[in-house]
Chimera marker file (.cmm) of the C-alpha trace (Angstrom):
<marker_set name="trace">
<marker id="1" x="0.000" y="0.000" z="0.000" r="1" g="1" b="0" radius="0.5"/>
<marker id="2" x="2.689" y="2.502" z="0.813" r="1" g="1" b="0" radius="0.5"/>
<marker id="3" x="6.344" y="2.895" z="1.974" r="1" g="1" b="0" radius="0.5"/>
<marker id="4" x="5.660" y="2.631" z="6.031" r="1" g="1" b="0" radius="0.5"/>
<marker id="5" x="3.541" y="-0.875" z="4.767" r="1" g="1" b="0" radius="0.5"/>
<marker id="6" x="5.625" y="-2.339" z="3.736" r="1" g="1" b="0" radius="0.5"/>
<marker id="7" x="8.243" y="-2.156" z="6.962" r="1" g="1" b="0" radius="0.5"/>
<marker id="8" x="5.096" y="-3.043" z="9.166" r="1" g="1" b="0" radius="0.5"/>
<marker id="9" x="5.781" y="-0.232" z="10.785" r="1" g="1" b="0" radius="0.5"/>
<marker id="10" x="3.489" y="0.473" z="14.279" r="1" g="1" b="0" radius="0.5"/>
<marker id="11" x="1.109" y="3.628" z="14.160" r="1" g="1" b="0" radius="0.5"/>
<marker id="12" x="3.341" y="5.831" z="16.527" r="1" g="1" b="0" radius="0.5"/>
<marker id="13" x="6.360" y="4.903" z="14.653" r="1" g="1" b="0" radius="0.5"/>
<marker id="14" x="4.947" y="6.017" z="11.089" r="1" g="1" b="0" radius="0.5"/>
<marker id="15" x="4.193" y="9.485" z="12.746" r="1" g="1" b="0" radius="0.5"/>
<marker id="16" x="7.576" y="9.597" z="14.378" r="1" g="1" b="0" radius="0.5"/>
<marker id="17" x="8.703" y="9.034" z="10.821" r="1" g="1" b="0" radius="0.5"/>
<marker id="18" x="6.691" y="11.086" z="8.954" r="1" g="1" b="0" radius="0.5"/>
<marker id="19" x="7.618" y="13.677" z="11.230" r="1" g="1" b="0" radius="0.5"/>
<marker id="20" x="11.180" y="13.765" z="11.580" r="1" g="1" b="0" radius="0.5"/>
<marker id="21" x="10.918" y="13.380" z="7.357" r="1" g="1" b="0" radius="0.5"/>
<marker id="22" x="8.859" y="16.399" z="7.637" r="1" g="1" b="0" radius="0.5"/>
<marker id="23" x="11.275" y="18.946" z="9.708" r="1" g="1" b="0" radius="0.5"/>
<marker id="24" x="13.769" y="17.829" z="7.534" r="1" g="1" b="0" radius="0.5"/>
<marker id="25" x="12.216" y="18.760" z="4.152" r="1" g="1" b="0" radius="0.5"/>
<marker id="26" x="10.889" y="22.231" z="5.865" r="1" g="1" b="0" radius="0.5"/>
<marker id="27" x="14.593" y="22.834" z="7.562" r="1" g="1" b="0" radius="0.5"/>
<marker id="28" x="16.699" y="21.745" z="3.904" r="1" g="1" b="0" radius="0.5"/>
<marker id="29" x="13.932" y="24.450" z="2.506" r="1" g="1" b="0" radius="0.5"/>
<marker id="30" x="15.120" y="26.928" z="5.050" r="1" g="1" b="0" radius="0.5"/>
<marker id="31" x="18.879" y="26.456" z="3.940" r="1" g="1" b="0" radius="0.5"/>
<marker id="32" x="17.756" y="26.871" z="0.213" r="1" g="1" b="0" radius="0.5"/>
<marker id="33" x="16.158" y="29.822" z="0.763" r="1" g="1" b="0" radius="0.5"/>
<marker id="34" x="19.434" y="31.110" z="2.064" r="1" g="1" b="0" radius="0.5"/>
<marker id="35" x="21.076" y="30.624" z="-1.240" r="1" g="1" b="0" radius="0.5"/>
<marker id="36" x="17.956" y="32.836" z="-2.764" r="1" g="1" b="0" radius="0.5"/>
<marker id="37" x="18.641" y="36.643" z="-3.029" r="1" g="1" b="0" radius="0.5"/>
<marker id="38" x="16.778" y="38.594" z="-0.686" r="1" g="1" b="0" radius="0.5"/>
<marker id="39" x="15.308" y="35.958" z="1.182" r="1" g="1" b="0" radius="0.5"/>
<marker id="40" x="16.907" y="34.305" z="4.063" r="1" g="1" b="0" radius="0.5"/>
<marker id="41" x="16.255" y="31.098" z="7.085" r="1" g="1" b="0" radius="0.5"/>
<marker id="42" x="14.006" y="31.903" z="9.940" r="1" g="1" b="0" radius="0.5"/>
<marker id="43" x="13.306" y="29.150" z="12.477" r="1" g="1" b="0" radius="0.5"/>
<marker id="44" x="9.774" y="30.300" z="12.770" r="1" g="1" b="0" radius="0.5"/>
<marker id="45" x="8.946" y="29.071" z="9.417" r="1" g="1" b="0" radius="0.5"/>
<marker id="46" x="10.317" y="25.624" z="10.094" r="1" g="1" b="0" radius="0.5"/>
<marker id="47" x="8.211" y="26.016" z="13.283" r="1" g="1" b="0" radius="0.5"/>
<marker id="48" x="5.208" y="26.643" z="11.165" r="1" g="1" b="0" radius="0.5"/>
<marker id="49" x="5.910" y="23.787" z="8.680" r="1" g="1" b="0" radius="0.5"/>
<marker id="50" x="6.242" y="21.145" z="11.495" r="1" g="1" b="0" radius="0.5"/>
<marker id="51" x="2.923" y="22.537" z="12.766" r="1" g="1" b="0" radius="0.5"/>
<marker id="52" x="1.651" y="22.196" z="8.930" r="1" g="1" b="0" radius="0.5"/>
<marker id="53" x="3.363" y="18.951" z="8.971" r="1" g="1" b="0" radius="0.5"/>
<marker id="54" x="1.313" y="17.455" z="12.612" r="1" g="1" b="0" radius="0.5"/>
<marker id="55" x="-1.975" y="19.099" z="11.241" r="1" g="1" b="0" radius="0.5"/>
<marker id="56" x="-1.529" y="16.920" z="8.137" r="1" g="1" b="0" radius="0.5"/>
<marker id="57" x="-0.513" y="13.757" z="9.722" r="1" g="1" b="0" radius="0.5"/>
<marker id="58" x="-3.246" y="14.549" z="12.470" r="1" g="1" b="0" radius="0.5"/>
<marker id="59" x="-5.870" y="15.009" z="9.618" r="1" g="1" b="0" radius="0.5"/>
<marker id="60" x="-4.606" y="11.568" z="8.056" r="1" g="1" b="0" radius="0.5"/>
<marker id="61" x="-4.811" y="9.632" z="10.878" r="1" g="1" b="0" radius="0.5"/>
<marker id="62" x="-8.496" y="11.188" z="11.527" r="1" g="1" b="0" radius="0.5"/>
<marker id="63" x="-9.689" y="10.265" z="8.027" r="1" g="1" b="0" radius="0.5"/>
<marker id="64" x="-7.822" y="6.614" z="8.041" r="1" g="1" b="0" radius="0.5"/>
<marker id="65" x="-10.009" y="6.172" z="11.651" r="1" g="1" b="0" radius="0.5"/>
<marker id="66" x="-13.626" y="7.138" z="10.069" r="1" g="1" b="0" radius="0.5"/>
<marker id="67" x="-12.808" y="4.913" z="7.123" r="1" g="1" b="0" radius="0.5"/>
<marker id="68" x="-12.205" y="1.723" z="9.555" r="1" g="1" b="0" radius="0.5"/>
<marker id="69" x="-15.251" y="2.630" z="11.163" r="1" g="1" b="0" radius="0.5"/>
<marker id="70" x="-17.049" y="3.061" z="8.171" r="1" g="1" b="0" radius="0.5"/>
<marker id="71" x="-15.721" y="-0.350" z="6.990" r="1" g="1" b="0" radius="0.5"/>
<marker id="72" x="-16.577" y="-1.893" z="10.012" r="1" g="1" b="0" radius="0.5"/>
<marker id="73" x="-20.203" y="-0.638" z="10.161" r="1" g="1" b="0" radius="0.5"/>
<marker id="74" x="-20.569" y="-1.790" z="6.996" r="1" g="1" b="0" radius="0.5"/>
<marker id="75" x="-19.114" y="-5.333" z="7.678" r="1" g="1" b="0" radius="0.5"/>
<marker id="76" x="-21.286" y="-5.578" z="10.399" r="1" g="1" b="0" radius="0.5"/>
<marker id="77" x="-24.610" y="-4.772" z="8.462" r="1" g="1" b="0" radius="0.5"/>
<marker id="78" x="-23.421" y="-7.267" z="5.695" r="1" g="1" b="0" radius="0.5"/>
<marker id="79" x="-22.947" y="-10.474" z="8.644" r="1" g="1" b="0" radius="0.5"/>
<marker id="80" x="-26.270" y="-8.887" z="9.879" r="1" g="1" b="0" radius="0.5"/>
<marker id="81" x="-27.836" y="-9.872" z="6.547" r="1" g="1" b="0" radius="0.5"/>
<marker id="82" x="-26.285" y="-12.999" z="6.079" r="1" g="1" b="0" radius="0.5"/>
<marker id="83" x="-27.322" y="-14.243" z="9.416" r="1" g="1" b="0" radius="0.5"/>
<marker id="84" x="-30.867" y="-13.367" z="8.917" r="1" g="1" b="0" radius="0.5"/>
<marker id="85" x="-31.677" y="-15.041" z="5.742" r="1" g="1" b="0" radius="0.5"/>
<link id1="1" id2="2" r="1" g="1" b="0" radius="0.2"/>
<link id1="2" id2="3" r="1" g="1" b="0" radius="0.2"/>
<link id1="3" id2="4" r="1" g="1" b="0" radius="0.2"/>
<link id1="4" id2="5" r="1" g="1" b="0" radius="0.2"/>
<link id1="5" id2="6" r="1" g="1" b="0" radius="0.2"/>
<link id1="6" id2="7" r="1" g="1" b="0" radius="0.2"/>
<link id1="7" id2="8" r="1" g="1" b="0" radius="0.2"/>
<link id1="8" id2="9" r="1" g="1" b="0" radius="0.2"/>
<link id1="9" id2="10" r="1" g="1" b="0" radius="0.2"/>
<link id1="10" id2="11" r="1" g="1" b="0" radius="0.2"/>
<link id1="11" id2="12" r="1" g="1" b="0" radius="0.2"/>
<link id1="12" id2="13" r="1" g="1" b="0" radius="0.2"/>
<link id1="13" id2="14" r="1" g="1" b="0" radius="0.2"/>
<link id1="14" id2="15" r="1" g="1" b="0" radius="0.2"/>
<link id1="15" id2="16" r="1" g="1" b="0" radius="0.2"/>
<link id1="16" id2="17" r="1" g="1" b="0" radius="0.2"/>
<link id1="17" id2="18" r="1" g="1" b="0" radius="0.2"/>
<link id1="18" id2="19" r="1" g="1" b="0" radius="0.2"/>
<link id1="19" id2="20" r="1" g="1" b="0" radius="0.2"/>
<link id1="20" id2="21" r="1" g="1" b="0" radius="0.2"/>
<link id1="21" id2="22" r="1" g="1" b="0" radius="0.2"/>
<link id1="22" id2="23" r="1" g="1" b="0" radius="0.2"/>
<link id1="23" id2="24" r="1" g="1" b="0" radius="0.2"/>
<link id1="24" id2="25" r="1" g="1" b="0" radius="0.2"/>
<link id1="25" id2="26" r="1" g="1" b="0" radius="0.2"/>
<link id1="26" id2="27" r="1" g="1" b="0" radius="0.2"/>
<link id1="27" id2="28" r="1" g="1" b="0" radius="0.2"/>
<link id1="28" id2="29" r="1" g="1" b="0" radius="0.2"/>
<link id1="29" id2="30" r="1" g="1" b="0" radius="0.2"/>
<link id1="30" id2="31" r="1" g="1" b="0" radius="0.2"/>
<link id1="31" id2="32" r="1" g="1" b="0" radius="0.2"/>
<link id1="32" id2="33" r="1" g="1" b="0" radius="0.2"/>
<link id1="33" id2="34" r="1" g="1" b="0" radius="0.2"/>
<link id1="34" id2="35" r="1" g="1" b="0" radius="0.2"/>
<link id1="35" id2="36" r="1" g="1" b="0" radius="0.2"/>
<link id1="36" id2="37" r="1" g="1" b="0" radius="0.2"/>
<link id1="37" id2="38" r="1" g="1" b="0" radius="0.2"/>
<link id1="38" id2="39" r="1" g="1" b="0" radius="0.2"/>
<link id1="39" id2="40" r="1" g="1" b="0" radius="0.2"/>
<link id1="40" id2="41" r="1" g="1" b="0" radius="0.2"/>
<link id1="41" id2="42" r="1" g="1" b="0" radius="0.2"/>
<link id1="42" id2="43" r="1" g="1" b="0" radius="0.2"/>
<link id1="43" id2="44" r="1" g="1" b="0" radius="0.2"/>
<link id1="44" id2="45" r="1" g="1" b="0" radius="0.2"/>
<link id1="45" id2="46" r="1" g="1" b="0" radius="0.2"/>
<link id1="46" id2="47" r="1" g="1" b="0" radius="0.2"/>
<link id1="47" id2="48" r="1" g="1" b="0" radius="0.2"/>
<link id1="48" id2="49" r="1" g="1" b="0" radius="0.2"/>
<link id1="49" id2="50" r="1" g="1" b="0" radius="0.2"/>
<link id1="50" id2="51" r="1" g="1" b="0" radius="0.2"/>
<link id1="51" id2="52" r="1" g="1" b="0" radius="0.2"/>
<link id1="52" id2="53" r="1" g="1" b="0" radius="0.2"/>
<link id1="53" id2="54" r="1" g="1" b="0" radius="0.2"/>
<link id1="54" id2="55" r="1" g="1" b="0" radius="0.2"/>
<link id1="55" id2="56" r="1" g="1" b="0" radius="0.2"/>
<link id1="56" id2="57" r="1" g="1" b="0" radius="0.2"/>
<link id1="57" id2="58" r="1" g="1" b="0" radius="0.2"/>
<link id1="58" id2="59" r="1" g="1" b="0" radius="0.2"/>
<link id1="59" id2="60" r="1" g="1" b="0" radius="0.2"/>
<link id1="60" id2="61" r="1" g="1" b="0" radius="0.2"/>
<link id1="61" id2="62" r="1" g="1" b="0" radius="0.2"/>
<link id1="62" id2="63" r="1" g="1" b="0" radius="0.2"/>
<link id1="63" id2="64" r="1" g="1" b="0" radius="0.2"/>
<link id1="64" id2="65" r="1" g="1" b="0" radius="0.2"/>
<link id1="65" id2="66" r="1" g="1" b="0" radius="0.2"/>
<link id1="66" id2="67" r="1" g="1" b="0" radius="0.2"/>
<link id1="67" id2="68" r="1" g="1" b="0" radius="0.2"/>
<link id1="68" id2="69" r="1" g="1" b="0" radius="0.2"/>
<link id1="69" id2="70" r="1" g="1" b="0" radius="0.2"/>
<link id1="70" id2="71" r="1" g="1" b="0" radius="0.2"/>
<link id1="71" id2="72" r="1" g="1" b="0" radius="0.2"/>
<link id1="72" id2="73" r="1" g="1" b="0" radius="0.2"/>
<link id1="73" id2="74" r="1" g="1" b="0" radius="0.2"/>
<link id1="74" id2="75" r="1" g="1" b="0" radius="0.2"/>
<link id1="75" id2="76" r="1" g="1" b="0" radius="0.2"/>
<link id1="76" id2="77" r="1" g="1" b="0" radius="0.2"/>
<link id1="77" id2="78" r="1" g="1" b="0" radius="0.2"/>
<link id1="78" id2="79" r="1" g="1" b="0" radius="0.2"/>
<link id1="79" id2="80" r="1" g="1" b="0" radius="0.2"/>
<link id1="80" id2="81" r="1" g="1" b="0" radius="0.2"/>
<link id1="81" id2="82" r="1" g="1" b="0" radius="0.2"/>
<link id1="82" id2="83" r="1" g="1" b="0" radius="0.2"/>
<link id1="83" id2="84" r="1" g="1" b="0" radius="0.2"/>
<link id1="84" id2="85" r="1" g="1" b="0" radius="0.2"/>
</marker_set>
């Protein structure tokens, strides 16, 4: 399914990861931007990305949770059936 599947990776760990891969992509953008005239690294915007970046995973995880549930639900009505008829 994606790159954390297949290392079986534990819930906590993948947003550990996806974290830490996060701060690094906004804090490599920071150093670019150094390189850019008239622009320059501030450690609030790497502050804001990880915020950005714990929002998204946050939002994820949220989503991911109501499908389950959805899935479930929907199991559940289906066995429902079965067992009925």
């Amino acid at each position: 399914m994606g790159f954390f599947e297949t290392y079986n990776l534990k819930e906590i760990d993948k947003l550990g990861y996806s974290l830490i891969i996060g701060v690094i992509y906004a804090s490599s953008d920071e150093i670019h931007q150094s390189f850019t005239p008239g622009r320059g690294p501030l450690l609030t915007d790497v502050i804001i990305d990880t915020m950005g970046i714990l929002l998204g995973i946050l939002l994820i995880m949220l989503v991911l949770k109501l499908y389950k549930i959805m899935q479930n639900g929907k199991e559940n009505r289906q066995n429902t059936t079965k067992c009925n008829n």
